[in-house]
Structures are given as C-alpha cells and as structure tokens.
N, C-alpha and C positions, 0 to 999 in steps of 0.2 A: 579530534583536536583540529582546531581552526589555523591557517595561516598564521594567526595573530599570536597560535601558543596559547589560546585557552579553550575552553568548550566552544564544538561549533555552536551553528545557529541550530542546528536540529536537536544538538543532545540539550541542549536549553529550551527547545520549545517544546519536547515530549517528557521534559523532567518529570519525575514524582517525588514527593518529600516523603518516606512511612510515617503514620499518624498512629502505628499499632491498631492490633485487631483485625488486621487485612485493610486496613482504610492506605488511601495516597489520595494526599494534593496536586495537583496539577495545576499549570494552567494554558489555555487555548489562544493560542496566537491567532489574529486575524492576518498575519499574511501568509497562512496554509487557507485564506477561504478560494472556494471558487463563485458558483454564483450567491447562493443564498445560504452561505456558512462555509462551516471547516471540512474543507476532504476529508472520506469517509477512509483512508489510509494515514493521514496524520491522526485521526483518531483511534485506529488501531494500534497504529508506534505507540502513542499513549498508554495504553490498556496493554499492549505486549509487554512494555518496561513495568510496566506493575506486577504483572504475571509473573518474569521473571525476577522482580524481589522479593516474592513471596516463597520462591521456588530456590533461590541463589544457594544456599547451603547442603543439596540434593545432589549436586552433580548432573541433574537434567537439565533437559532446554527445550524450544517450544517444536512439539510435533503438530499440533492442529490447533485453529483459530476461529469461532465461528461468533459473527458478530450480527444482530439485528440494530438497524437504526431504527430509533422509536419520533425521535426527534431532531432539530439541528441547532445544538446548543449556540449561545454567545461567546462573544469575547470575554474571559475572562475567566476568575478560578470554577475550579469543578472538583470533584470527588469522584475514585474507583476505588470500588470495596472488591478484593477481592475474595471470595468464599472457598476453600480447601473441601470441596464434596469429599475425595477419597484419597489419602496418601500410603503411596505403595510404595515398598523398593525401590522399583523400577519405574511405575507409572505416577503418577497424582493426576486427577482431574479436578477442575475447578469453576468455578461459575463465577462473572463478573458482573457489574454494575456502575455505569456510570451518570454520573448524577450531575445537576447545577443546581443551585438553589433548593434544593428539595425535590425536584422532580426528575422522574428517569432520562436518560437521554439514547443510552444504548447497553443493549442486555446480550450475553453471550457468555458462550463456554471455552473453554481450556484445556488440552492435555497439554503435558509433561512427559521427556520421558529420556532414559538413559538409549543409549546404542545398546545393540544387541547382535549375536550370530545368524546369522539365515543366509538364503539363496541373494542373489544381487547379482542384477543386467541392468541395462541401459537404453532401453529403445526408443527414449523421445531424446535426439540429438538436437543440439544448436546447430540453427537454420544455418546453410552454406552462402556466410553475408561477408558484405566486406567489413574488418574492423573498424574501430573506431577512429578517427582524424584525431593529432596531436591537440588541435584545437580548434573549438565547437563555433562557430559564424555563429554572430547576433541575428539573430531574427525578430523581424519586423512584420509587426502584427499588420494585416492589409486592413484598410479602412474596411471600416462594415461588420467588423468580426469583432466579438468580444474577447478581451482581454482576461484573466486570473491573475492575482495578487502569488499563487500557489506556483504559478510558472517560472518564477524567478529564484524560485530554491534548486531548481535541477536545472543541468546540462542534458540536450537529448538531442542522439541522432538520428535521423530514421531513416529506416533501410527495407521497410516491409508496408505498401498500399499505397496509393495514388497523394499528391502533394494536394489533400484538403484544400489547405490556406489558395492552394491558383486556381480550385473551383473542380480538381478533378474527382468523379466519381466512377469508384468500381464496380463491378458485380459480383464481388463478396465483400464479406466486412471481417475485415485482417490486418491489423496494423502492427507495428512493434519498431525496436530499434535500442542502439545504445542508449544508457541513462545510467547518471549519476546524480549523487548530489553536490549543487554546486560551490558546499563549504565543506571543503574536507572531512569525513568521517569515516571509522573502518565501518567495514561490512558486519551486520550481525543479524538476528532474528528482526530484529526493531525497525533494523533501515529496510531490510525485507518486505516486512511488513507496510510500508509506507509503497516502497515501490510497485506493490500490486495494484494498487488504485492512482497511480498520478501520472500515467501514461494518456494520450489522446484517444477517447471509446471508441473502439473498432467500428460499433454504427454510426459514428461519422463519417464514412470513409463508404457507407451502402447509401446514402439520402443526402439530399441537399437540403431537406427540410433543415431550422434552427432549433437547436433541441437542448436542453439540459436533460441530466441523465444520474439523478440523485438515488443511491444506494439502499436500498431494502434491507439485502445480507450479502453478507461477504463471507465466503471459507478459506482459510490460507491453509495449503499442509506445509509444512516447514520440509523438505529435504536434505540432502546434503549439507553441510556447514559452510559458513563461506568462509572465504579466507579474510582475514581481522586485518584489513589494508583498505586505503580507500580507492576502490577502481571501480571500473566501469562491470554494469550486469547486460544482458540482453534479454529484452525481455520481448512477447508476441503473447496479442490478444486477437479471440476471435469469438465473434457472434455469430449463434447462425440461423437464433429464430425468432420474431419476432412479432407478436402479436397483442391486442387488448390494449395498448399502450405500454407495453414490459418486455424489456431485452434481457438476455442473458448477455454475461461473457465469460469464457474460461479464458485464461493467464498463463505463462509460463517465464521461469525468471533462474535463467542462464549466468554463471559465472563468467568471466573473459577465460576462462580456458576450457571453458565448454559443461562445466557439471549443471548438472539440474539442482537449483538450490530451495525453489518453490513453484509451488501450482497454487492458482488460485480459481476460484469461481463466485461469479455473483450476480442477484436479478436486479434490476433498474428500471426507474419508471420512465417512461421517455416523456418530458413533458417539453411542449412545443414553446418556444421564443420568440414573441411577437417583435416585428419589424422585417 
C-alpha cells in the first residue's frame, strides 16, 4: 500500500490478471529497465506472483526459484503460464513460461512448500554494519556514469565495498547494504524476489572496466518468511570468479532484525560499454 492508500507502484507493475488454465497477464513497465530492457528481478516478482496464485489455496509459499533468461522482452503486455508438474501435500513443483507476442522470453521452475519439523541453526549471520539512516541522501549520478530508469524505485544504503560512483576500486568484489522499495510495500516472497537482482553487481566494485552485466539464470531459495511491513532488508553480493566474459554472483538478503530471508545465485555475461 502506497502513501496515497492505494497499490503501490510495485504491486502494479508485477500484477497478474488469471486468464485460467495456469495462464496470467501481465504487463512490463519500462521504468524497471536498466540498459537494454527490464531487470531480470522485476521479472522474477512477475513470475513469483503468478507462482503464488496458482499456489494461493495450498497454504504453501515459495521455497525455490530458478529462472533462465532466453530473451529481454518490451514494454508492454506478456503472458506466464504457469504448469502444476506435481502437487503434493506438502510440496508442488511447477514449471513456468513467460512469453510476449508469441515468443518465449524466460523459462524456469518452481517449488512450493509448507513448513515442516527438522533440525534449525543459523550460521550465515548479518554482517556487523551500521543500520540504516532515518533518511536516505539523494544521490547524484557523477557525469560519465550511466544512469537506470530501475534506480528510482529503491532506497539504498551502502555499507559494504568501495564508493564506485568516486572511482574507487577494491580487490574483491563484495558490495551490499540497506534497500528498500521506495513506495511502500510489506515484505513477501515477491518483493524478495525483485531485491535479489537490483542491488549494484559486486564486479563493479573488482574493474574499472564499463560493463553491463545481463542475467543468464537466477536461483532464489526463499528462507525464512519476512515480516509483512514495509522495512528495510540487507542485503550482500559477492563474486568471486570471473572468466570467458561470465561472472557469477551469490546474494544474501537479511531481514532488519537479522534473519536470513533468501540466498540467491546467478551467472552474467559481462559485456563491455563503450565510452
């Protein structure tokens, strides 16, 4: 829910209409693009919210996410079908597709799944950072740097790698830091899901080279639940190999009082920006 008391801007741009038979409408905002289309985590919020209205009468919710980009759709309407491979009790998996026009755009799978009894520890803690500031300073993009359309939907603070934008470079590639979104919405699988991919790529932060860094596949595991308010997450990405022109990066996305809510991982093409 927005300031204004209606949907924000996020639950409006990941909407889906059911069309039955697993099918959703969608449609794809241009100001989630970055260079040459839509983030590949607004595209997942998309496909998650589908997921879970296929799923909504189950009492499950999303445990794993695994998304190939085939292509980088337009502006404008699209279709996810979603496919029910197996429904169990406890589990369902499912297979998704999303389309434009007739053509695929991004293909992956889906589990589901209730909570269960078993062993439970804790050993990837939130980094020892300082919180967040009541309120986030406007930044000002330095001449020479490109700008995103996608950057103006989050609040972020950063608290993990060298300050890119003033030219500094580290010797690993580790970035992270507070992020929200910056129209109010509670926390759930969806906005999860979007937060794994719309942080600044940790190999920015190894090269001074100018690079886009366009998504192959994405894994989310869903953890913890979070809590259904709109706060801040922490989140930390790190790269650590880098070869052929393909980075990896593994994710990690922090509740503000510390639980592990998701991990993510995914490969990237580094492709270089001329100027």
């Amino acid at each position: 829910m927005s300031d204004t008391g209606g949907p924000s801007r996020f639950a409006t741009d990941t909407a889906v209409v059911p069309q039955g038979e697993g099918r959703h409408e969608a449609t794809i905002d241009p100001s989630w693009w970055i260079l040459r289309g839509p983030n590949g985590g607004y595209l997942a919020a998309i496909i998650a919210r589908a997921v879970r209205a296929e799923v909504a009468e189950t009492g499950q919710r999303l445990r794993s996410l695994t998304l190939h980009y085939l292509r980088a759709p337009g502006e404008g309407p699209c279709e996810v079908a979603v496919t029910v491979e197996r429904r169990g009790r406890t589990l369902t998996s499912l297979s998704v597709r999303l389309t434009q026009q007739g053509t695929l755009m991004v293909v992956g799978l889906a589990a589901t799944a209730v909570d269960r009894e078993g062993p439970a520890f804790a050993d990837l803690p939130l980094p020892d950072v300082a919180g967040p500031e009541p309120e986030t300073p406007v930044v000002e993009v330095p001449p020479g740097v490109i700008d995103i359309p996608m950057r103006k939907h989050y609040e972020m603070q950063s608290r993990l790698g060298p300050d890119r934008w003033a030219g500094e470079i580290a010797d690993e590639a580790v970035t992270g830091g507070w992020i929200r979104l910056a129209d109010p919405e509670p926390l759930d699988d969806v906005v999860l899901a979007a937060i794994t991919d719309a942080w600044t790529p940790a190999i920015f932060n190894r090269t001074p080279e100018r690079l886009g860094v366009p998504t192959i596949d994405l894994t989310i595991h869903f953890r913890d639940e979070p809590p259904a308010v709109h706060d801040w997450t922490f989140v930390r990405f790190t790269s650590r190999h880098a070869t052929g022109g393909y980075v990896e990066e593994d994710g990690e996305v922090w509740s503000s009082d510390g639980r592990l809510l998701a991990q993510s991982r995914q490969l990237a093409v580094e492709l270089p920006i001329p100027g």
